[in-house]
PASEBA-1860 file (N, C-alpha, C; in nm, 3 decimals):
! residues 89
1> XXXXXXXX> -0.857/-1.192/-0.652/-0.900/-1.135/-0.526/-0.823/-1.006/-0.497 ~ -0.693/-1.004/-0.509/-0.610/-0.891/-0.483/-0.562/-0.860/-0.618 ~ -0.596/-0.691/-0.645/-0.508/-0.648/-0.758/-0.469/-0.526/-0.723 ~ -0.345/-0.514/-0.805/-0.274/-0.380/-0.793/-0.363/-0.273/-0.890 ~ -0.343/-0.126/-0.763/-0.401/-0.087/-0.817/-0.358/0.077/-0.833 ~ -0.314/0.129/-0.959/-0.179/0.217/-1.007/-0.244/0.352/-1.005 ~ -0.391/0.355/-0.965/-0.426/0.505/-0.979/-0.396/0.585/-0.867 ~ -0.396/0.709/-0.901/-0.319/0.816/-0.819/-0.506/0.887/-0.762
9> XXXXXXXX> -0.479/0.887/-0.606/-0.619/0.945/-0.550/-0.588/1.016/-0.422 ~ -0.604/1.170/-0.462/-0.577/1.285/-0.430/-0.610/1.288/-0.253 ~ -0.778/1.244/-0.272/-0.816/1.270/-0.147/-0.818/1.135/-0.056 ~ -0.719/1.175/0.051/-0.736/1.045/0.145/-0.796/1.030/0.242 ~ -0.958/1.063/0.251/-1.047/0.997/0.312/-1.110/0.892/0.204 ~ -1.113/0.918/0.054/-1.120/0.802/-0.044/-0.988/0.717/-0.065 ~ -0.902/0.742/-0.025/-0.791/0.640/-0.056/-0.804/0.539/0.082 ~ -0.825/0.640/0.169/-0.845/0.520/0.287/-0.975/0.410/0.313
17> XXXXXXXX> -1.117/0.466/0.195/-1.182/0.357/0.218/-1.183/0.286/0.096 ~ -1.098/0.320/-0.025/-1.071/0.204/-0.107/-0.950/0.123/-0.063 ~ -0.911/0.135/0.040/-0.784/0.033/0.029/-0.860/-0.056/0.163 ~ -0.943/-0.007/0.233/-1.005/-0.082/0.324/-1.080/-0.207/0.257 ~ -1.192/-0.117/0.149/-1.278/-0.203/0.077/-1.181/-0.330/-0.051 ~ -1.056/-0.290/-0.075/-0.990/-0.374/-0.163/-0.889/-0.455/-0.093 ~ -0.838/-0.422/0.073/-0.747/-0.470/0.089/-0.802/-0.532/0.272 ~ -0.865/-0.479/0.337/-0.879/-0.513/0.446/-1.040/-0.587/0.462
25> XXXXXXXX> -1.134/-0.530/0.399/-1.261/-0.661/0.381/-1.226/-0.796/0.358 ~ -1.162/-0.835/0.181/-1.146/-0.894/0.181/-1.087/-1.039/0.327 ~ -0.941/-0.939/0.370/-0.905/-1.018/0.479/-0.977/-1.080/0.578 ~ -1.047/-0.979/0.652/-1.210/-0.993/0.740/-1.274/-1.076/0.703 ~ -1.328/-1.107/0.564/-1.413/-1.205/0.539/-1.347/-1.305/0.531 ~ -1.215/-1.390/0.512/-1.193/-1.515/0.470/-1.134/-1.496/0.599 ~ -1.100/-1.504/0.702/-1.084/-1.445/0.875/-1.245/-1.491/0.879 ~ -1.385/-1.451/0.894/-1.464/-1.517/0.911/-1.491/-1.645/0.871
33> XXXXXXXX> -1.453/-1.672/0.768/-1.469/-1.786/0.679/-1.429/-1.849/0.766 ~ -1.270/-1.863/0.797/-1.204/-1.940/0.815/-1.235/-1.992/0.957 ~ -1.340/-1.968/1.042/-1.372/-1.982/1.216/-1.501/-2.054/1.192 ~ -1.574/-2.062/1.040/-1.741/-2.100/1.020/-1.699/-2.284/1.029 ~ -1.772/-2.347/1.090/-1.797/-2.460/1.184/-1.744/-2.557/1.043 ~ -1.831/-2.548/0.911/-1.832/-2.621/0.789/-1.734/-2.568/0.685 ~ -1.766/-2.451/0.680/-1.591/-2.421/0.559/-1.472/-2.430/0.640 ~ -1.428/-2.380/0.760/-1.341/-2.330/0.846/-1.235/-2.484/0.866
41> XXXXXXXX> -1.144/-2.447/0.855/-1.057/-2.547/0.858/-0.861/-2.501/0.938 ~ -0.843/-2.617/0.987/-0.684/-2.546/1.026/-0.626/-2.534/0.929 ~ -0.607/-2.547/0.824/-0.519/-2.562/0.714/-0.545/-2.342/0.642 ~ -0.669/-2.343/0.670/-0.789/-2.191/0.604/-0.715/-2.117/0.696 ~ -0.710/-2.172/0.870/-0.701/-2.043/0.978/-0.565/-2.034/0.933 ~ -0.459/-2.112/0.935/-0.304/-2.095/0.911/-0.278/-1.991/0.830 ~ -0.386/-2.006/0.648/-0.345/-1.926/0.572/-0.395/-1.799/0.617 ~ -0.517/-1.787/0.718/-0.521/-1.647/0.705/-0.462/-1.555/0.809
49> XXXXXXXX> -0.382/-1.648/0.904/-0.275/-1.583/0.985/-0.162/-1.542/0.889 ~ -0.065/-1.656/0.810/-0.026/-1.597/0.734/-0.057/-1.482/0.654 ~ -0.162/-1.439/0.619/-0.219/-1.351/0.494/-0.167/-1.239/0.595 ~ -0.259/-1.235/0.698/-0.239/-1.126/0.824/-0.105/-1.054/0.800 ~ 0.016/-1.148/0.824/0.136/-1.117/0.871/0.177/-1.066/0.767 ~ 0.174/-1.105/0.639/0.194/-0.998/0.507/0.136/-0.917/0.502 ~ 0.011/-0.895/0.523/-0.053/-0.753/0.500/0.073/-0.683/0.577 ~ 0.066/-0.694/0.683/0.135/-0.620/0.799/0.250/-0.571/0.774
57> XXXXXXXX> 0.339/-0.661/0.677/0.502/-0.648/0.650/0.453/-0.528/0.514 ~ 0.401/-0.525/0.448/0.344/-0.487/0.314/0.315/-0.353/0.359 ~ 0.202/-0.347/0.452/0.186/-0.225/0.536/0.285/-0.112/0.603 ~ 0.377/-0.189/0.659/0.504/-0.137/0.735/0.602/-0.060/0.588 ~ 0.609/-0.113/0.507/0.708/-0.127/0.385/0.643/-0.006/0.322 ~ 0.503/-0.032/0.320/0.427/0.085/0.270/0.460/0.258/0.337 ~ 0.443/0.203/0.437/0.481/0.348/0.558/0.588/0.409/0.564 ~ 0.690/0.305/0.506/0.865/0.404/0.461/0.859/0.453/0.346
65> XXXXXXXX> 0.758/0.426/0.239/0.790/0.512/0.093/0.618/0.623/0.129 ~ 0.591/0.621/0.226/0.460/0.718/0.223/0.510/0.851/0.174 ~ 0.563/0.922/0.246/0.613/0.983/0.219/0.667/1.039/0.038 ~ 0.691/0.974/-0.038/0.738/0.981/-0.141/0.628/0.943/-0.214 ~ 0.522/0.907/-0.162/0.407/0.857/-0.264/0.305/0.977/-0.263 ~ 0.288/1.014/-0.126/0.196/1.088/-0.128/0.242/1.242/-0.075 ~ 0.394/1.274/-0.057/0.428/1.396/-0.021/0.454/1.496/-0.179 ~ 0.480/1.589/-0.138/0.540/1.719/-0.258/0.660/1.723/-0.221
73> XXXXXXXX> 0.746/1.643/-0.317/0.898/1.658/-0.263/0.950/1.704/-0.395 ~ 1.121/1.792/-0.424/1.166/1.820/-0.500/1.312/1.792/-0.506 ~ 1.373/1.777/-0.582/1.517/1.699/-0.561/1.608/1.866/-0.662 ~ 1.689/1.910/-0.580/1.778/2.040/-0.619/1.892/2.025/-0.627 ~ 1.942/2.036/-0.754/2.119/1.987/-0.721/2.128/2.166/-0.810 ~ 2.240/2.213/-0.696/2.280/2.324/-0.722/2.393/2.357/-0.835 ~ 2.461/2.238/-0.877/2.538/2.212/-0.962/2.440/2.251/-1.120 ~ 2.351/2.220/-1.121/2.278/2.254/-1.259/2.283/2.392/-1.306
81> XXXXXXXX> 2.335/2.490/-1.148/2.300/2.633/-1.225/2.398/2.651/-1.268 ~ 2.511/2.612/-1.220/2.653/2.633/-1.295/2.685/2.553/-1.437 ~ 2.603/2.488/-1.471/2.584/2.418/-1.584/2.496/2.514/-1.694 ~ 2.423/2.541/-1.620/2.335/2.632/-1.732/2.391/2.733/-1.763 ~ 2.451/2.801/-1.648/2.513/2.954/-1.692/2.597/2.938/-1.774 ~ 2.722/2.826/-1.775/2.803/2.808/-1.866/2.742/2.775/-2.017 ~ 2.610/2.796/-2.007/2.541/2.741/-2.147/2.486/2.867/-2.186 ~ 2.481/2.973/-2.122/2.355/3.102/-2.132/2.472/3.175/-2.166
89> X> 2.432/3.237/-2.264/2.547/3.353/-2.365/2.581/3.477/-2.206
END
């Protein structure tokens, strides 16, 4: 039902409706499931409160490395030029 999924996608009006369609449908539907008179059970609603509350922690966790996933960042240590020069005739 849930898989990781490692591709890199540039534009995020498509990143936002594949993670809807892979990560938040799913939820929605077994969330319906779980209220239908004949499948629906307390044992179903529990898990999908639980499920909820991970998405959520998963989500949050997600939102501190955003930045680093989807920004242009560069890491400069100024020490390298003095390394190189001592290497450059």
């Amino acid at each position: 039902m849930f898989r990781i999924n490692t591709t890199y996608e540039p534009n995020e009006k498509i990143y936002k409706l594949k993670k809807t369609i892979n990560d938040d449908l799913p939820i929605k539907l077994y969330d319906c499931a779980s209220k239908l008179p004949i499948i629906g059970s307390d044992k179903l609603r529990k898990d999908v409160r639980t499920l909820k509350k991970t998405k959520g922690k998963v989500n949050e966790i997600l939102d501190l490395f955003l930045y680093f996933i989807n920004g242009d960042w560069n890491f400069e240590n100024e020490n390298i030029y003095k390394v190189l020069s001592m290497m450059s005739p």
